[in-house]
N, C-alpha and C positions, 0 to 999 in steps of 0.2 A: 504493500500500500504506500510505504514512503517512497517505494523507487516510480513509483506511478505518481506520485506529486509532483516530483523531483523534475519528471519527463514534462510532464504537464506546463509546467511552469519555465522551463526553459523550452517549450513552443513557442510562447508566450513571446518570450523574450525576443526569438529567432522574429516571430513574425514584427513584433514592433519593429526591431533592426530594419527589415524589408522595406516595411510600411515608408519607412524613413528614408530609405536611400531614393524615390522620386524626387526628392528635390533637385534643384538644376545648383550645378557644384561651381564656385564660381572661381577662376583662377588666384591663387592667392603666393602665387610663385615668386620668389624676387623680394628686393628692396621695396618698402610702401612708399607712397610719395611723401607721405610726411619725416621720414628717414632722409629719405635725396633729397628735399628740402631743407634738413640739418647739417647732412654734409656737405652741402654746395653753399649754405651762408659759414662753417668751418671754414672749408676753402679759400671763401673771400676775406673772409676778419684776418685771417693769417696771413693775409699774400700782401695786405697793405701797409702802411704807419699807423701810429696810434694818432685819430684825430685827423685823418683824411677824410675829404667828404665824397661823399657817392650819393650817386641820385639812382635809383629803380625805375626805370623809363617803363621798360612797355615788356608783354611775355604773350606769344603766340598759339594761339589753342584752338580747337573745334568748340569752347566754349567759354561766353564770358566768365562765368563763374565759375570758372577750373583757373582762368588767368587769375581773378581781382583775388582767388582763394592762395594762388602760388605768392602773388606779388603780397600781399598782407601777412604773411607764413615767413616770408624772407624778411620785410622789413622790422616783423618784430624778435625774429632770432636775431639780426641784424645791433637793433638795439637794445636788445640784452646783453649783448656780451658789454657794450658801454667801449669798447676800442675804437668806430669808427663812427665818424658824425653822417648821420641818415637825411636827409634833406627830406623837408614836408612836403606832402603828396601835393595838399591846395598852394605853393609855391610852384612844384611841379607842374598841374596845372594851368596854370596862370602864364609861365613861361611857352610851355609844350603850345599852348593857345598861338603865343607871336610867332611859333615855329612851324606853324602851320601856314600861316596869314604869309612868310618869306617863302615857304616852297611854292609860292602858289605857281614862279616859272623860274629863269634859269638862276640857278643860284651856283656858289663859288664851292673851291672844295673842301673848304674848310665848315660847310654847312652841317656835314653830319655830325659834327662835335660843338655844334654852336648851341645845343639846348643847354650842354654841361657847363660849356663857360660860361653862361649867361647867369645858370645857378650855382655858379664860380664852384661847380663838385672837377673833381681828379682823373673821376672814374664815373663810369654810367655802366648800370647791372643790365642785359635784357636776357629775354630766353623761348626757348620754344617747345611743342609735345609735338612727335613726332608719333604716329600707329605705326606697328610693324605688328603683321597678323594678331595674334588675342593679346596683345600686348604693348606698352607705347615706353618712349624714350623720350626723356625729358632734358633737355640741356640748357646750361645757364652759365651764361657769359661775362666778363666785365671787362670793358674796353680803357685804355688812357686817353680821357679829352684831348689832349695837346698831340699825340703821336698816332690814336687810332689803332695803336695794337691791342690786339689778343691778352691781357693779363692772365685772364682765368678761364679756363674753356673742360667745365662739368659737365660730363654725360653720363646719364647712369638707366639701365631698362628699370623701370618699375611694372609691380603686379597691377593687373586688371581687378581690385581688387572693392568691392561694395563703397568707399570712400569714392576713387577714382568714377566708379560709374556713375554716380551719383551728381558729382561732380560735371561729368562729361552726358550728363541728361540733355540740355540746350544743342538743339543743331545748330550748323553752319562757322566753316573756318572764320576768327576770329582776331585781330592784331590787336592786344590789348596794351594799351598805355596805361603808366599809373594813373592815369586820370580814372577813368575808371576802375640674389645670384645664382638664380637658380638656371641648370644646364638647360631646359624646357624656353626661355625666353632667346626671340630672337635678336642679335646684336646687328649693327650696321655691318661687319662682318659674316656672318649667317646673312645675311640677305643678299650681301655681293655674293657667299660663295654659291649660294642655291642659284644665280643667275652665269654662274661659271666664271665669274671677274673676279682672278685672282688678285691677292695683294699684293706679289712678286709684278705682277703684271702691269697695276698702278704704280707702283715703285720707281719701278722699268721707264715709265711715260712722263712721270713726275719729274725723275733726273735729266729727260731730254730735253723737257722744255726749260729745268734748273739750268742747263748749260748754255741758254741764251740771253739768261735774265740777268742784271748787274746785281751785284750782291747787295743783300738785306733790300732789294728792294720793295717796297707800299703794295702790295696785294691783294686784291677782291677775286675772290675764287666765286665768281659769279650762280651759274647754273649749269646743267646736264639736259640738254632737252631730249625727252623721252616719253613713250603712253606708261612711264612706271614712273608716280611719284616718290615713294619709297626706295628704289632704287638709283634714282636719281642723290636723293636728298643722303643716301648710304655713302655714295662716290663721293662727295664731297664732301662729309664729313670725314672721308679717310684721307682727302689731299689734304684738307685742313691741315691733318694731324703731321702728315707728313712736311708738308712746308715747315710748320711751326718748327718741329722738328732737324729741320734746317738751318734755324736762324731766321729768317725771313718774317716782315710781318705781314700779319694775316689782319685786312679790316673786314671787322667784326658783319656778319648778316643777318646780325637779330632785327635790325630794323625796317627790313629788305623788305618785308610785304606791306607795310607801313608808306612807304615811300613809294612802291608799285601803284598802290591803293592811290595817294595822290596825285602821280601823274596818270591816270587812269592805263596801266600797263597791265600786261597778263601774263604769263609763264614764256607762253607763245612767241613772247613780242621779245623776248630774252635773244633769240636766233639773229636777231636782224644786227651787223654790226654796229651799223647808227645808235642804236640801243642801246647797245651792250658798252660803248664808248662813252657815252652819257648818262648811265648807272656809272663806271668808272669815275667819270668828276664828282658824279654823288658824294661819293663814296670819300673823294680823294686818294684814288689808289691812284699807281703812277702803272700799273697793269693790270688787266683784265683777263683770268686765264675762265674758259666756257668748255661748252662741246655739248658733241651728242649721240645718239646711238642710232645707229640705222638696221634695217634689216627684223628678221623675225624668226622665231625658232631654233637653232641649231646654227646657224648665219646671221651672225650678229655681226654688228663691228663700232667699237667704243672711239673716237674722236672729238682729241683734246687739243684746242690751240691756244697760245699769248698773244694778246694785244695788246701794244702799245698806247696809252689812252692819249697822249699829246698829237702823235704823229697818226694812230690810226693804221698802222700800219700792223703785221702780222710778224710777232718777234719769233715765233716758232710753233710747229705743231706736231702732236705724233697721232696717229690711228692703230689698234691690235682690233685683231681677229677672235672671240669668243664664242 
């Protein structure tokens, strides 16, 4: 009779278990965002002087309220630690406003670092979410006002995880201004190699076109034109890595769809040199390196060239076969 209880009751059990495993499981693999959120303001408070000022411009999302949740997340780890002076969002504001009103047509190169001096900040924070299948990549950046280089460049995949989706409820891609590890997740890495674009490969293309350019020189690693945004957006965040890696500076592309958005530009419009010459001044880069991928299937082929942004001319180019 006891072993018939015993049985009885661990039925019981079995079926509640069952009952339960319908629910829909929801990826929870990986760094949270509020994690890569702590370690990319670490990052920043370490990399500067004590009592430098930084401004938090703007952070790129499929939602506003994934951005205004990232950019509030950072400024208040930001001023806790009490190391670096935070510049106020409604100052931010107020500036970002006159900086709007000067791009309205051609402006100088020294434009993309003119919100920070204005708010006499060192450094300007941006950042962006990137998807890569059930999962997204968050990266956050902090550029030098005065040189335009690269200081800090955090990439980290985070879990899909009930915060994040909650978060990412609101459709439609989003440039938000202050104003308003686990082996399962895929890395920019995983996404070139499942496309067959090795990194020996980029490496390969990256030194050819390095062997045309004057050293350390101003760099806007523009865009990838391609029907794969992801793949695109993976290529470039690996030459980034690699120029940086070089010495070279790298001007920063968190503001890129901000500045697309006010001259009314598209991805598309990236291909045309005229363009790509004139995001260059944007920018202040003194080069413009782009490309794209042609072909489909099994016959692909990745082509990368430099542009000289003064002269317009083509400092060098390579193309591979994938």
């Amino acid at each position: 009779m006891k072993k018939m209880f015993i049985m009885i009751i661990s039925s019981i059990v079995l079926i509640m278990g069952c009952a339960g495993g319908g629910k829909p499981v929801v990826n929870s693999v990986g760094m949270t965002l509020d994690q890569s959120i702590k370690e990319a303001s670490i990052e920043i408070d370490g990399r500067f002087e004590a009592n430098s000022k930084i401004a938090l411009v703007n952070f790129t999302s499929s939602s506003e309220q994934f951005s205004v949740y990232v950019l509030d997340e950072l400024t208040a780890n930001l001023v806790s630690s009490r190391h670096l002076e935070v510049i106020d969002r409604q100052e931010i504001d107020l500036r970002r406003g006159e900086l709007d009103f000067q791009m309205s047509g051609e402006v100088s190169d020294e434009s993309m670092q003119s919100l920070g001096r204005t708010l006499g900040a060192q450094n300007i924070v941006s950042g962006s979410l990137t998807n890569i299948g059930n999962d997204y990549r968050i990266v956050i950046r902090a550029l030098n006002v005065e040189t335009g280089r690269v200081e800090v460049q955090y990439r980290q995949d985070i879990a899909n995880d009930p915060r994040v989706q909650a978060l990412l409820s609101s459709s439609g891609r989003t440039a938000i201004s202050s104003t308003t590890s686990g082996s399962s997740i895929q890395t920019s890495s995983n996404v070139i190699a499942e496309n067959n674009v090795g990194k020996d490969t980029l490496q390969r293309m990256a030194n050819t076109i390095m062997m045309r350019l004057s050293p350390r020189a101003k760099i806007l690693i523009l865009w990838i034109n391609s029907n794969d945004y992801d793949l695109s957006n993976s290529i470039l965040n690996e030459l980034e890595m690699i120029f940086i890696n070089t010495n070279f500076t790298i001007v920063d592309r968190g503001l890129m769809e901000i500045i697309m958005s006010e001259q009314n530009l598209r991805y598309d419009d990236l291909a045309r040199a005229d363009i790509v010459r004139h995001m260059g001044n944007l920018f202040g880069a003194e080069v413009v390196i782009s490309g794209n991928i042609i072909g489909s299937g099994n016959s692909r082929q990745l082509r990368i060239q430099a542009l000289d942004v003064q002269t317009g001319s083509i400092l060098g180019g390579t193309s591979e076969q994938y």
